[in-house]
N, CA, C and O atoms as a GROMACS GRO file, in nm:
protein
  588
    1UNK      N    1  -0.467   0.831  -0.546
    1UNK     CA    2  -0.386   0.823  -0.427
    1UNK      C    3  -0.465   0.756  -0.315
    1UNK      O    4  -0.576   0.792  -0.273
    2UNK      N    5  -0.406   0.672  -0.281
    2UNK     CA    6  -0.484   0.587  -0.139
    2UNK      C    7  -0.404   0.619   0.015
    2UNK      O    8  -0.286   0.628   0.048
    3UNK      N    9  -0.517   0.630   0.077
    3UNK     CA   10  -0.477   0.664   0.238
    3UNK      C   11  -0.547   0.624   0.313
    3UNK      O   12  -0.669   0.619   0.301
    4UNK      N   13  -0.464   0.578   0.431
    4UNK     CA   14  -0.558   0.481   0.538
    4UNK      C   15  -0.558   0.592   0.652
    4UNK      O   16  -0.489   0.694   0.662
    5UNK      N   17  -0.675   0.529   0.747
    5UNK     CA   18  -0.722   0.610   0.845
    5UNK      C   19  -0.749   0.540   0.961
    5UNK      O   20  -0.838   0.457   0.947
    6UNK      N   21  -0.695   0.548   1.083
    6UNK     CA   22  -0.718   0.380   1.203
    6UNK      C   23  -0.757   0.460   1.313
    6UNK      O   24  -0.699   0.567   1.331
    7UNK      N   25  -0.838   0.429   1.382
    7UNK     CA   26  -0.932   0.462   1.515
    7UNK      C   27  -0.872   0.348   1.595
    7UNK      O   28  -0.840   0.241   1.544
    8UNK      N   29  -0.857   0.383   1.752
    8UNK     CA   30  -0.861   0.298   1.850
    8UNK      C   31  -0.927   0.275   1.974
    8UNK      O   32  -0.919   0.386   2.027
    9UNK      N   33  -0.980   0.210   2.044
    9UNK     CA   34  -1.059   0.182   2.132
    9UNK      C   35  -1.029   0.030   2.237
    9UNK      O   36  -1.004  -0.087   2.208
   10UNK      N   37  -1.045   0.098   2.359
   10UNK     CA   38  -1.072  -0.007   2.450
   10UNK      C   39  -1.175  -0.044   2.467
   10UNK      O   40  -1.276   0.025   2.478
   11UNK      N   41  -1.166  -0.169   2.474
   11UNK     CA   42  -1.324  -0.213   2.524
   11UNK      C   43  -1.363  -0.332   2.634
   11UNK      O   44  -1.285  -0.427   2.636
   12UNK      N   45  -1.454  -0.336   2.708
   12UNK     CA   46  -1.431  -0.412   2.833
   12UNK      C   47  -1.529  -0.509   2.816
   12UNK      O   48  -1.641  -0.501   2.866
   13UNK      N   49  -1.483  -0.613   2.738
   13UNK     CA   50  -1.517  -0.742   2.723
   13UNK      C   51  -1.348  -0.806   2.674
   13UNK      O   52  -1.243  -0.748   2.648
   14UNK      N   53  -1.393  -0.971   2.679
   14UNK     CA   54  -1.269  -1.017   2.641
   14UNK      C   55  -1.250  -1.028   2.484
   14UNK      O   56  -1.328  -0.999   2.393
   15UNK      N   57  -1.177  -1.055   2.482
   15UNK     CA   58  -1.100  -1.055   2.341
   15UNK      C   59  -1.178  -1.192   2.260
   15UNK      O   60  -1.125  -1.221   2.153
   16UNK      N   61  -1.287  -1.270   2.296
   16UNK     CA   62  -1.329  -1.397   2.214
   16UNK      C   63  -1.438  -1.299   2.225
   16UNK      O   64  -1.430  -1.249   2.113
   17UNK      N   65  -1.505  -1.257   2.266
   17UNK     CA   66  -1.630  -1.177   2.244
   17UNK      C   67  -1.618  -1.104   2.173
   17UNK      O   68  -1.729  -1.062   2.139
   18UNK      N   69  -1.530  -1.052   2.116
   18UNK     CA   70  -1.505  -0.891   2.068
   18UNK      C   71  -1.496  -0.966   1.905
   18UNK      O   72  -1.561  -0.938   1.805
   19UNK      N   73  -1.416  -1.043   1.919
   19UNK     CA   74  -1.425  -1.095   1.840
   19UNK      C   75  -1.510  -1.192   1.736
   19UNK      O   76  -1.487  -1.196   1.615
   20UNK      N   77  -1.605  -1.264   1.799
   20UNK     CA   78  -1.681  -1.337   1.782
   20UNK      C   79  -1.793  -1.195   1.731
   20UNK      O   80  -1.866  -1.213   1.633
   21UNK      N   81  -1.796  -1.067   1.801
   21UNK     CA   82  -1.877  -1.014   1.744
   21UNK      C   83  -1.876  -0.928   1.598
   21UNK      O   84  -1.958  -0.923   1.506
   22UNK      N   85  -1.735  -0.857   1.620
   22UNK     CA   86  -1.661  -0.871   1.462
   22UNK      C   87  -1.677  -0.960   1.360
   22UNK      O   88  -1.731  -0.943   1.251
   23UNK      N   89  -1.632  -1.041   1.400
   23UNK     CA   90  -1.661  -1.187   1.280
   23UNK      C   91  -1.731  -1.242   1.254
   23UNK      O   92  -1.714  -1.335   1.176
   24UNK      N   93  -1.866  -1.208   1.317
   24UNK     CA   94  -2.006  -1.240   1.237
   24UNK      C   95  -2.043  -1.165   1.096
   24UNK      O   96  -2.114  -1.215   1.008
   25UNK      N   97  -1.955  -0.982   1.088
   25UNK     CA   98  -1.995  -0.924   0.999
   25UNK      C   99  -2.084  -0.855   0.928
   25UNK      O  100  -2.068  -0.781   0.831
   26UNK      N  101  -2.236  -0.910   1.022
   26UNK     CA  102  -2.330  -0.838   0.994
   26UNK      C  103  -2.353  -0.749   1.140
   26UNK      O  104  -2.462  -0.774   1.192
   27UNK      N  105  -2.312  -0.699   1.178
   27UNK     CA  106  -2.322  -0.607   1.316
   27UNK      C  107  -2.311  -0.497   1.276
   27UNK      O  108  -2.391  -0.420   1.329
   28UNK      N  109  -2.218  -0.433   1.171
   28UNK     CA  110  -2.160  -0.296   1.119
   28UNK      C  111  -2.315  -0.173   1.114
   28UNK      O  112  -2.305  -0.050   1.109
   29UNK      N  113  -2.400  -0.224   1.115
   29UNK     CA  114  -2.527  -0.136   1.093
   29UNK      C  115  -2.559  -0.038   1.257
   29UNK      O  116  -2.591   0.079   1.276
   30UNK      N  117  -2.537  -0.124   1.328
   30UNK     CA  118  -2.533  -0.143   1.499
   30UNK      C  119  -2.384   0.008   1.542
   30UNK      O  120  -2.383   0.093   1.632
   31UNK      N  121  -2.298  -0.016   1.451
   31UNK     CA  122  -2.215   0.098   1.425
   31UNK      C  123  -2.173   0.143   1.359
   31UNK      O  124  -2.068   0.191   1.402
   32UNK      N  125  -2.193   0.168   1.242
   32UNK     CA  126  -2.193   0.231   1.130
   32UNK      C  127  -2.314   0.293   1.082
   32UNK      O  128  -2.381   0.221   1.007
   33UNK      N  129  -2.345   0.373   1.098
   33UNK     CA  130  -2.441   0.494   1.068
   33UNK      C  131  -2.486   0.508   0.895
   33UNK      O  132  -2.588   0.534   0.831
   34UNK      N  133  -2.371   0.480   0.873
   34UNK     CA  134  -2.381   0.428   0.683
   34UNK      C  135  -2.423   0.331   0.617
   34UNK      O  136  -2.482   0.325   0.509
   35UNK      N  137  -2.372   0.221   0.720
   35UNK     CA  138  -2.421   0.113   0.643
   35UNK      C  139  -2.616   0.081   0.679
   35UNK      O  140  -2.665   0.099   0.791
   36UNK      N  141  -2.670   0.049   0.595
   36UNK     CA  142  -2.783   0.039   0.619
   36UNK      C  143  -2.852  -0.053   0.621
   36UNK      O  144  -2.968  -0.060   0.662
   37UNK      N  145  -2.772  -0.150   0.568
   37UNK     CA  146  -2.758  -0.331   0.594
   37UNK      C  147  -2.662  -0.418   0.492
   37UNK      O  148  -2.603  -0.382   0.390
   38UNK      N  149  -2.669  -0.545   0.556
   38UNK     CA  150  -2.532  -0.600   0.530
   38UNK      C  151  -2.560  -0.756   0.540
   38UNK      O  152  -2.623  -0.786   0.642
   39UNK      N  153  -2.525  -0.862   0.455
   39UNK     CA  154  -2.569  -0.983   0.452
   39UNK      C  155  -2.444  -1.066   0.436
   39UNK      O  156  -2.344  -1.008   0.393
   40UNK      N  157  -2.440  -1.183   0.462
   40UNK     CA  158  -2.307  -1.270   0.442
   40UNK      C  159  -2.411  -1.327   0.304
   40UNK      O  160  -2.534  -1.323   0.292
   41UNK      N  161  -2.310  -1.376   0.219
   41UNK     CA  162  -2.330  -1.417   0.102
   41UNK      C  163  -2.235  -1.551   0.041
   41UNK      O  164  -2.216  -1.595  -0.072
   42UNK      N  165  -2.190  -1.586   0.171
   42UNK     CA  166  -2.149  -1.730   0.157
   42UNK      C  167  -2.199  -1.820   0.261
   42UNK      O  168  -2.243  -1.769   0.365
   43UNK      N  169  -2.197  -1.961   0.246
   43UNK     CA  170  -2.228  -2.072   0.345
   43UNK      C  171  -2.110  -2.079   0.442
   43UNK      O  172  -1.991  -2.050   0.432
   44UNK      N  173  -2.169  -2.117   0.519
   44UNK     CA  174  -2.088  -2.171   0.662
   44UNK      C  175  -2.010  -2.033   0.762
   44UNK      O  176  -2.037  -1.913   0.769
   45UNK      N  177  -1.916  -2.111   0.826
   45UNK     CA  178  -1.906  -1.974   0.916
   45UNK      C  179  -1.801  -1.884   0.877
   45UNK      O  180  -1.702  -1.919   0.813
   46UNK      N  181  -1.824  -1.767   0.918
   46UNK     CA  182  -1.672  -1.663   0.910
   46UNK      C  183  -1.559  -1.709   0.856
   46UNK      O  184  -1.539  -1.811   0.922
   47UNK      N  185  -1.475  -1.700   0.782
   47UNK     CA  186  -1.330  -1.718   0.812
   47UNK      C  187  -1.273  -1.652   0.636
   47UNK      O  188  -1.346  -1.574   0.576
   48UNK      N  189  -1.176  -1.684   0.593
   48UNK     CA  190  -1.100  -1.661   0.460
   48UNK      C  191  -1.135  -1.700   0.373
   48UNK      O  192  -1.110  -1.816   0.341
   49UNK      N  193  -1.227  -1.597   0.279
   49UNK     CA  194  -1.285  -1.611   0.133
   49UNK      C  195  -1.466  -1.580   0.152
   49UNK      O  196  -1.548  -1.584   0.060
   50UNK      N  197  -1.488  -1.557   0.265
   50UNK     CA  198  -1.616  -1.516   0.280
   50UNK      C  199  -1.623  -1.369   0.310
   50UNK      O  200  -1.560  -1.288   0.378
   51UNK      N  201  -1.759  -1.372   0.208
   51UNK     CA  202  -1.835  -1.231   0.138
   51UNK      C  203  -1.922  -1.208   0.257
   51UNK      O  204  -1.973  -1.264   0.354
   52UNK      N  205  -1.908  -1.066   0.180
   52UNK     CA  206  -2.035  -0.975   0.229
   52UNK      C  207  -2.093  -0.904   0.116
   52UNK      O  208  -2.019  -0.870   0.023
   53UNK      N  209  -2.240  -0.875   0.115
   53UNK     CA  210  -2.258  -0.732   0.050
   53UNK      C  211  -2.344  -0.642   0.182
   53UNK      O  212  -2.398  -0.692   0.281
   54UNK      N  213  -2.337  -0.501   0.146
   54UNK     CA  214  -2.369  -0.411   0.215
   54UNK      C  215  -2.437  -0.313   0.096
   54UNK      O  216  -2.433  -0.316  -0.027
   55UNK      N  217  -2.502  -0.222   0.194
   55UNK     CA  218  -2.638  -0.139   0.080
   55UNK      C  219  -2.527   0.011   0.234
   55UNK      O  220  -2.503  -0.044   0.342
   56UNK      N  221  -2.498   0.109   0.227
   56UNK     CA  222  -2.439   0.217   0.215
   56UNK      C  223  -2.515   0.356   0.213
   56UNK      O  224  -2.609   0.388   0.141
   57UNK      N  225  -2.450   0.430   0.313
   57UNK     CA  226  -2.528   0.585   0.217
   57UNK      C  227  -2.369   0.709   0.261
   57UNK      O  228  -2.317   0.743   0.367
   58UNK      N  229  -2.349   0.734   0.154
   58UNK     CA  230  -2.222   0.812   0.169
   58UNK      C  231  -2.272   0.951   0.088
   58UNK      O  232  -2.312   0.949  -0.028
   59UNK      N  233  -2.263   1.055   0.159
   59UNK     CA  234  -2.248   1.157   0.101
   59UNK      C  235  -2.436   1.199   0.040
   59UNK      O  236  -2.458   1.270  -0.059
   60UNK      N  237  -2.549   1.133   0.129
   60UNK     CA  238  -2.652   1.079   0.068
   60UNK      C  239  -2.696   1.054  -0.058
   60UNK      O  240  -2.787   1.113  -0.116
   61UNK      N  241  -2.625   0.960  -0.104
   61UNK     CA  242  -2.628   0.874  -0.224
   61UNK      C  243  -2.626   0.758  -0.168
   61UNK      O  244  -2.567   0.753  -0.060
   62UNK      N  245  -2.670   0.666  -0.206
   62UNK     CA  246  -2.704   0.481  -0.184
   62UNK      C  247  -2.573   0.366  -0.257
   62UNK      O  248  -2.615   0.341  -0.370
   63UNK      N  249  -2.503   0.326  -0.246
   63UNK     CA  250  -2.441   0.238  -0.318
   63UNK      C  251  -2.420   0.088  -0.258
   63UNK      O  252  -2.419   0.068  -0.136
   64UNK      N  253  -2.406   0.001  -0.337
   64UNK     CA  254  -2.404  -0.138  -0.313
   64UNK      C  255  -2.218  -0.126  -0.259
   64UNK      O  256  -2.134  -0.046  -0.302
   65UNK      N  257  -2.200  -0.224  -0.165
   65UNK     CA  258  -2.035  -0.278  -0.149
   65UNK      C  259  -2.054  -0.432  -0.125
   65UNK      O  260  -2.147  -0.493  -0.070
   66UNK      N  261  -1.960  -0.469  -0.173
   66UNK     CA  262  -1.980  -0.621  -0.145
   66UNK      C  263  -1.723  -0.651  -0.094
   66UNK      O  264  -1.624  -0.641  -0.167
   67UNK      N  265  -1.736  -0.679   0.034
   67UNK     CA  266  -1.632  -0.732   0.069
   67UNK      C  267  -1.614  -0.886   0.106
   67UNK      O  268  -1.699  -0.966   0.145
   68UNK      N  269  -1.471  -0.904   0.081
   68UNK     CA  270  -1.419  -1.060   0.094
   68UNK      C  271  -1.326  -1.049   0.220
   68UNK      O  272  -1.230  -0.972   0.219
   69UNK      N  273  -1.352  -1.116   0.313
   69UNK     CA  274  -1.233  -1.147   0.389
   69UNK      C  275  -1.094  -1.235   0.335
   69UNK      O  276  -1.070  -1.342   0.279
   70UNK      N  277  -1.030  -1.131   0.382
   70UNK     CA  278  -0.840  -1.195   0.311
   70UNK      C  279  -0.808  -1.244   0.417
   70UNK      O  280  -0.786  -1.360   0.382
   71UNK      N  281  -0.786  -1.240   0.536
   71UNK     CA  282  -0.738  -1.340   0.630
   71UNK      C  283  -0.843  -1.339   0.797
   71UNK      O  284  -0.943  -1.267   0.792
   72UNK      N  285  -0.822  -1.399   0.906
   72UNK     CA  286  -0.905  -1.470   0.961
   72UNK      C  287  -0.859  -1.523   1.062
   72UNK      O  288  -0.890  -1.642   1.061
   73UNK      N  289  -0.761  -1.479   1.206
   73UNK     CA  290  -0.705  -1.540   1.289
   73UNK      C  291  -0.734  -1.505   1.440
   73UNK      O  292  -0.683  -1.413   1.505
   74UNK      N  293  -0.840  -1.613   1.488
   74UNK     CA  294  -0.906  -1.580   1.570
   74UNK      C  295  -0.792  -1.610   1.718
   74UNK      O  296  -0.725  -1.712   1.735
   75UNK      N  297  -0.797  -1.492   1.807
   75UNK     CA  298  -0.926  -1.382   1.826
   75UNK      C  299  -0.829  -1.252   1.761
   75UNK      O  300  -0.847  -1.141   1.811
   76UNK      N  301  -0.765  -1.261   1.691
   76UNK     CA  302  -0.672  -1.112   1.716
   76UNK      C  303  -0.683  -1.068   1.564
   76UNK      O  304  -0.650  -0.950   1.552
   77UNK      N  305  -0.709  -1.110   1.481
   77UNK     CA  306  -0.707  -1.019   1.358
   77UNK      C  307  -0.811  -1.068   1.240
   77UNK      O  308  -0.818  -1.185   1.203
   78UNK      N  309  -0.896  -0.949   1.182
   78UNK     CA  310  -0.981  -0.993   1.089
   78UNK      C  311  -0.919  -0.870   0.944
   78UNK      O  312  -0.929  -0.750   0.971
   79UNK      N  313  -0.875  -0.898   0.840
   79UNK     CA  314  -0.855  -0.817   0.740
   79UNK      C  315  -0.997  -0.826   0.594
   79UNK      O  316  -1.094  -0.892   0.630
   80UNK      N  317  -1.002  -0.798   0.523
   80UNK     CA  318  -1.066  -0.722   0.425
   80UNK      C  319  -1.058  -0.665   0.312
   80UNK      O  320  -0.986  -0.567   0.330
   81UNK      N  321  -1.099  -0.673   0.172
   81UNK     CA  322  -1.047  -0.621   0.044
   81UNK      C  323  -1.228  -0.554  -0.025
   81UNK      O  324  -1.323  -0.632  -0.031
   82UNK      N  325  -1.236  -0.455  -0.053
   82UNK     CA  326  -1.329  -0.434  -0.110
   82UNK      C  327  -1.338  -0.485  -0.264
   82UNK      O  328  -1.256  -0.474  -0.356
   83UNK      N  329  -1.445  -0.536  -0.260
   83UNK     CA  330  -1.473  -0.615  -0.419
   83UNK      C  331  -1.514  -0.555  -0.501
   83UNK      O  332  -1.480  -0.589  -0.615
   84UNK      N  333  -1.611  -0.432  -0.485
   84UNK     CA  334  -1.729  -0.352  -0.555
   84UNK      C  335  -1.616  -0.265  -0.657
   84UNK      O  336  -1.493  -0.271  -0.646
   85UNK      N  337  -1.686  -0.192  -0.748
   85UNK     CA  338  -1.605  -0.077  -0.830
   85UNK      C  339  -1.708   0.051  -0.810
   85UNK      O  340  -1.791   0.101  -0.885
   86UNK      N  341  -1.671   0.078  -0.696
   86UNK     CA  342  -1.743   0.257  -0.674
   86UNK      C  343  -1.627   0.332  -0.698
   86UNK      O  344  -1.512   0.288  -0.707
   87UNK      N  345  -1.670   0.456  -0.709
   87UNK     CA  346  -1.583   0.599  -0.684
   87UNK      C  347  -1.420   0.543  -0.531
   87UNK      O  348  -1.301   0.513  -0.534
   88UNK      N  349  -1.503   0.557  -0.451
   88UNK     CA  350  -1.425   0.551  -0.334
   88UNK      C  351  -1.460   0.389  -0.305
   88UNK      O  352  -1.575   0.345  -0.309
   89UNK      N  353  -1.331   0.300  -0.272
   89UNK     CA  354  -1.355   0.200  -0.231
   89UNK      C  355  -1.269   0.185  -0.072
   89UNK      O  356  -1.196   0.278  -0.039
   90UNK      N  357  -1.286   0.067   0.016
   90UNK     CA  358  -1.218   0.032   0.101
   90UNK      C  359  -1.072  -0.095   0.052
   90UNK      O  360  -1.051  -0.199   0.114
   91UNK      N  361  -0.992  -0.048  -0.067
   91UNK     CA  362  -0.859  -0.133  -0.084
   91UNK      C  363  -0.870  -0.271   0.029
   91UNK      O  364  -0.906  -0.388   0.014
   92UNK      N  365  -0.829  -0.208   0.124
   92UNK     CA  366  -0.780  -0.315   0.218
   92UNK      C  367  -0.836  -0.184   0.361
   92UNK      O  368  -0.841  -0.061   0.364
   93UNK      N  369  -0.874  -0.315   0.481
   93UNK     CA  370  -0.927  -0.318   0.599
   93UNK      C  371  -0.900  -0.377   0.683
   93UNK      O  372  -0.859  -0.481   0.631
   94UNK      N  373  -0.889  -0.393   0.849
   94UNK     CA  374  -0.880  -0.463   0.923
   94UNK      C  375  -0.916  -0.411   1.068
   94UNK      O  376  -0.912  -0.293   1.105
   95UNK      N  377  -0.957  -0.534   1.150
   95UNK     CA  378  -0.948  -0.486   1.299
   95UNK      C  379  -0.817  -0.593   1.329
   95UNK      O  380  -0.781  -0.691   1.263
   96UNK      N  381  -0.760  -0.533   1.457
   96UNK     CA  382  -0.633  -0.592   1.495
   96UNK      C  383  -0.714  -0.583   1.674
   96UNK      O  384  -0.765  -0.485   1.729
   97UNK      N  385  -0.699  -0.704   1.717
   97UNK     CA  386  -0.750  -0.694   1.866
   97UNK      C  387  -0.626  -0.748   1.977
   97UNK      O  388  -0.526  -0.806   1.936
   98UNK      N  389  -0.646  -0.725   2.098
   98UNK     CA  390  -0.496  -0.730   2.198
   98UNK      C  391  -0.583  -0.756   2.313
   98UNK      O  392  -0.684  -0.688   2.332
   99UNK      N  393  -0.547  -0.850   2.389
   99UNK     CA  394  -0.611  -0.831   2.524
   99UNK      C  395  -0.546  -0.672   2.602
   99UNK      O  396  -0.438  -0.616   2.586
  100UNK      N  397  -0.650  -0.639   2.678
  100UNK     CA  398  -0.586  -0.487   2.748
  100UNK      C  399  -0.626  -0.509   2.889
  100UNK      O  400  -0.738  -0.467   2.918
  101UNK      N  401  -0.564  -0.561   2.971
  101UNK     CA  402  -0.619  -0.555   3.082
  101UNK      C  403  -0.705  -0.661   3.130
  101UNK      O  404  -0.643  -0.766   3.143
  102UNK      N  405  -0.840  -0.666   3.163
  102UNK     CA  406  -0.945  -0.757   3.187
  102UNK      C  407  -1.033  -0.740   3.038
  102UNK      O  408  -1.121  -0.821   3.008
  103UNK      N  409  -0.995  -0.620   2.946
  103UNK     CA  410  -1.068  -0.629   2.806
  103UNK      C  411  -1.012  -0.626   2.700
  103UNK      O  412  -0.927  -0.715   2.701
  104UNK      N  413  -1.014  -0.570   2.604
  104UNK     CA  414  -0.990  -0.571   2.473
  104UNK      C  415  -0.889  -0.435   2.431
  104UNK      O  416  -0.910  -0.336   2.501
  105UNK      N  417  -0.793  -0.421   2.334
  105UNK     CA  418  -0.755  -0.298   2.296
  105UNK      C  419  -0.825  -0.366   2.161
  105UNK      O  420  -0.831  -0.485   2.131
  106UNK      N  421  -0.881  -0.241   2.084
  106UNK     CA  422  -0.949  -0.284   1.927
  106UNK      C  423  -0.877  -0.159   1.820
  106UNK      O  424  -0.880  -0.039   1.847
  107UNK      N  425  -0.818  -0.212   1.705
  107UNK     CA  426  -0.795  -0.113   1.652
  107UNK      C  427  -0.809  -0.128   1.494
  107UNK      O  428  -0.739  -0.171   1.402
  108UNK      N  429  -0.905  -0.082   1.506
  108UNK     CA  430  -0.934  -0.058   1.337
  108UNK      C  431  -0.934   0.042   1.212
  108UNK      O  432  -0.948   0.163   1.227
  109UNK      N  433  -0.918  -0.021   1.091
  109UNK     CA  434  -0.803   0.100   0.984
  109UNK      C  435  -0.889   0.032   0.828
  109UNK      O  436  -0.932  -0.081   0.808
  110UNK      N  437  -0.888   0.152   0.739
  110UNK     CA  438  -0.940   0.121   0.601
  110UNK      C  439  -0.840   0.222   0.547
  110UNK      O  440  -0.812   0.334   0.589
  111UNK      N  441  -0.795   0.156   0.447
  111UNK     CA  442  -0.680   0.220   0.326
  111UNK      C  443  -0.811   0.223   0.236
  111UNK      O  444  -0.872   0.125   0.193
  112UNK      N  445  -0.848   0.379   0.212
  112UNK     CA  446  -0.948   0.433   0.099
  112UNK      C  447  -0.889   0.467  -0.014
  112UNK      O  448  -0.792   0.543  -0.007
  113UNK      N  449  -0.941   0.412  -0.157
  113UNK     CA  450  -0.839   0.434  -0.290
  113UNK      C  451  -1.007   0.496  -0.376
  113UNK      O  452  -1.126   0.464  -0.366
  114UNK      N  453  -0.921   0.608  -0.467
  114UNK     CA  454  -1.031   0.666  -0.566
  114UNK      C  455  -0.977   0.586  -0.686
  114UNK      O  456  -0.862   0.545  -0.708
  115UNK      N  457  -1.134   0.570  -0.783
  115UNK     CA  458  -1.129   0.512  -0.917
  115UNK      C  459  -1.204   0.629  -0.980
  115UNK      O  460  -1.309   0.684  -0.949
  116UNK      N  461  -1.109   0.650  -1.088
  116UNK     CA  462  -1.184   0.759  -1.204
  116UNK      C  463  -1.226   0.905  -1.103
  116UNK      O  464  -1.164   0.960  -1.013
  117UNK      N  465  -1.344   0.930  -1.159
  117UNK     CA  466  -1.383   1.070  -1.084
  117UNK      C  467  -1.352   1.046  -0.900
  117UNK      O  468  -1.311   1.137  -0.828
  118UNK      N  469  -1.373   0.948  -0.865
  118UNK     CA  470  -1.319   0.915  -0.729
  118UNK      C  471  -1.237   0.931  -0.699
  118UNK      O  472  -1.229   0.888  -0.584
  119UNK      N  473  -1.129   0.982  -0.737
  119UNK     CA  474  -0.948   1.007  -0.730
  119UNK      C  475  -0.987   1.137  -0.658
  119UNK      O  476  -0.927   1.157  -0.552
  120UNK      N  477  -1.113   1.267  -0.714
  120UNK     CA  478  -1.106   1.380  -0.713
  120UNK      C  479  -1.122   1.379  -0.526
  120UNK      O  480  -1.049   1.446  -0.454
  121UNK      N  481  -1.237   1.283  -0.473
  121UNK     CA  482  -1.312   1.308  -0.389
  121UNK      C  483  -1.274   1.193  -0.255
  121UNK      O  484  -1.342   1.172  -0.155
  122UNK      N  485  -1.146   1.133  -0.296
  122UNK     CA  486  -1.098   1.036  -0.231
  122UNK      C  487  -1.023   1.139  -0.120
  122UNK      O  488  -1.071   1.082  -0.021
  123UNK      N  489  -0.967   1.214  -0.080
  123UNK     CA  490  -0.901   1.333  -0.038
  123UNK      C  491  -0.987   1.365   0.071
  123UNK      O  492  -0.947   1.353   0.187
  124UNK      N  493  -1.138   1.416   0.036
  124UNK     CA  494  -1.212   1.431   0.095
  124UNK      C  495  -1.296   1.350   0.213
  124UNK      O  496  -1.335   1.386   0.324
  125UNK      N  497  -1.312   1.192   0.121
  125UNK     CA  498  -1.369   1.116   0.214
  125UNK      C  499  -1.277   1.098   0.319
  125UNK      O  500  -1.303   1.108   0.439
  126UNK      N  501  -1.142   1.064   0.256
  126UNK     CA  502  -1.022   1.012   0.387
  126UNK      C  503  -0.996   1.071   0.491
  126UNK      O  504  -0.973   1.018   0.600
  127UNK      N  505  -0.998   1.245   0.453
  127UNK     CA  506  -1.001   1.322   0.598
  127UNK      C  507  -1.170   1.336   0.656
  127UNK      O  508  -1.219   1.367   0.764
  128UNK      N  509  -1.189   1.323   0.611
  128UNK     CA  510  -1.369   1.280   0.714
  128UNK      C  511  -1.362   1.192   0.774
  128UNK      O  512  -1.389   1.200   0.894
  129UNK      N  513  -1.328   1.085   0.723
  129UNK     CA  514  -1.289   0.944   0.772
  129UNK      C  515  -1.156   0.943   0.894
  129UNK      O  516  -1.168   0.870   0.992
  130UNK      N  517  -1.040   1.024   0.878
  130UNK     CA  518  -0.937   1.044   0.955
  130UNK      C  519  -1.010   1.133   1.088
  130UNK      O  520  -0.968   1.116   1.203
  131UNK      N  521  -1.088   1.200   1.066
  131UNK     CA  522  -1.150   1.282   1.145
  131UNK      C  523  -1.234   1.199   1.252
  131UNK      O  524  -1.222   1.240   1.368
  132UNK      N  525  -1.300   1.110   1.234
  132UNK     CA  526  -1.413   1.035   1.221
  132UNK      C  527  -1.364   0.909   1.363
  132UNK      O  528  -1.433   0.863   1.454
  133UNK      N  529  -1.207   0.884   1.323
  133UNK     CA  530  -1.157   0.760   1.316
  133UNK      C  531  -1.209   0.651   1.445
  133UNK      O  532  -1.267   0.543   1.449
  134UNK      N  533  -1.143   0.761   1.557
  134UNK     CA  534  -1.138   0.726   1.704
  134UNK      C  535  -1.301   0.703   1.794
  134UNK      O  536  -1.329   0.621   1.881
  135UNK      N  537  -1.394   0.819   1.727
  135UNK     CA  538  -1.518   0.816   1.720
  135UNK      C  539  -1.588   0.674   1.706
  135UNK      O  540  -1.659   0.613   1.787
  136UNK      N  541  -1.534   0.629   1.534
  136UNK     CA  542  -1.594   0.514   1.485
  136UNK      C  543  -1.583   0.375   1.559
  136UNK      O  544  -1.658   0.277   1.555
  137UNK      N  545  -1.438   0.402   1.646
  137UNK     CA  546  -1.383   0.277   1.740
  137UNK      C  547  -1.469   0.283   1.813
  137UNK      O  548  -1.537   0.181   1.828
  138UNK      N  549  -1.496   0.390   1.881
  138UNK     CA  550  -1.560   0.414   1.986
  138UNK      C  551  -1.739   0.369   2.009
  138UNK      O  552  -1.800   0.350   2.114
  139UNK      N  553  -1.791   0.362   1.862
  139UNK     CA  554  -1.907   0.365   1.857
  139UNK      C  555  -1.863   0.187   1.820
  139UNK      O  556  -1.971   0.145   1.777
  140UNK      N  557  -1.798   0.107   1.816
  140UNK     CA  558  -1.756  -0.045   1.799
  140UNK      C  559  -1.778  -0.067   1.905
  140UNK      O  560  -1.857  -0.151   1.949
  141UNK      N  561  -1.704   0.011   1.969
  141UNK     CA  562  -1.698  -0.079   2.156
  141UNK      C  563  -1.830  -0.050   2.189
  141UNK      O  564  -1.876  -0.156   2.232
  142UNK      N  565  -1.941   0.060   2.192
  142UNK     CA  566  -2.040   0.102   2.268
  142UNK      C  567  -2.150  -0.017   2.187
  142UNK      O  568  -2.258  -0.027   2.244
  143UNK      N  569  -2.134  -0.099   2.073
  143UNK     CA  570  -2.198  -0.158   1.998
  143UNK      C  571  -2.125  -0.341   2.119
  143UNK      O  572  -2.189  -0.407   2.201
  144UNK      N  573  -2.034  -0.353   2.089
  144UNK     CA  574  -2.018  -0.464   2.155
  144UNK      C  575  -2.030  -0.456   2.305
  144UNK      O  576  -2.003  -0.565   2.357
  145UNK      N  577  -2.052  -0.389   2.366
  145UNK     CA  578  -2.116  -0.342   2.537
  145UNK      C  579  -2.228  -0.396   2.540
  145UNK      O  580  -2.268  -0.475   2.625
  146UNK      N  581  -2.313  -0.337   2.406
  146UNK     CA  582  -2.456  -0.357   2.443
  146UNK      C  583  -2.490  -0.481   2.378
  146UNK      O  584  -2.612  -0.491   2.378
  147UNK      N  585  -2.430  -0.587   2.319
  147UNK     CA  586  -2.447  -0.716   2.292
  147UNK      C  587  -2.455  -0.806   2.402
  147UNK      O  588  -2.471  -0.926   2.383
   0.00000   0.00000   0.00000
């Protein structure tokens, strides 16, 4: 069973910044507490069909992820498909951005799907993750502040 989980956040920069800092892709370490690093693994810049891999610590265990960007429309939307075959994967991802004012509204969401024994523990991660959500926005914007 797969279930998505979306955090939202304002943030007071403009919407090409916010973006530009999103779509580099390797920033997630800067807010994500999990990820422990993260490399682009294609040539040239950002956009549709370019990889990532990432090194992870969930549940303190270590696992490799490697994602593809599915679409790419600057400044307002970056989506996402997880490539890897773990337990718990990220299906599909995205930030969706809005000008708000003089800054940014940012709102970002991962549809989490279990494979095999991961079905059991997919339940689990998603409400951690649902729990988590608004937090995680929050620690995006406090990451693009300090850029």
């Amino acid at each position: 069973m797969a279930g998505r989980f979306e955090g939202t956040a304002h943030i007071d920069r403009p919407i090409d910044q916010v973006f530009a800092f999103l779509a580099a892709g390797e920033n997630d370490p800067k807010f994500s507490p999990r990820v422990l690093e993260i490399k682009k693994t294609t040539d040239g810049p950002p956009g549709v069909g370019t990889t990532f891999v990432s090194t992870v610590r969930d549940a303190g265990m270590k696992s490799n992820r490697e994602f593809k960007l599915t679409e790419f429309e600057a400044p307002t939307r970056i989506r996402w498909a997880e490539q890897s075959k773990n337990l718990v994967t990220a299906a599909e991802g995205g930030y969706d951005l809005a000008p708000d004012g003089e800054g940014t509204k940012l709102t970002v969401y991962n549809v989490l799907e279990g494979h095999g024994f991961g079905k059991l523990i997919a339940p689990l991660a998603l409400s951690a993750a649902r729990k988590d959500a608004d937090a995680f926005a929050q620690r995006i914007k406090e990451a693009v502040e300090a850029s």
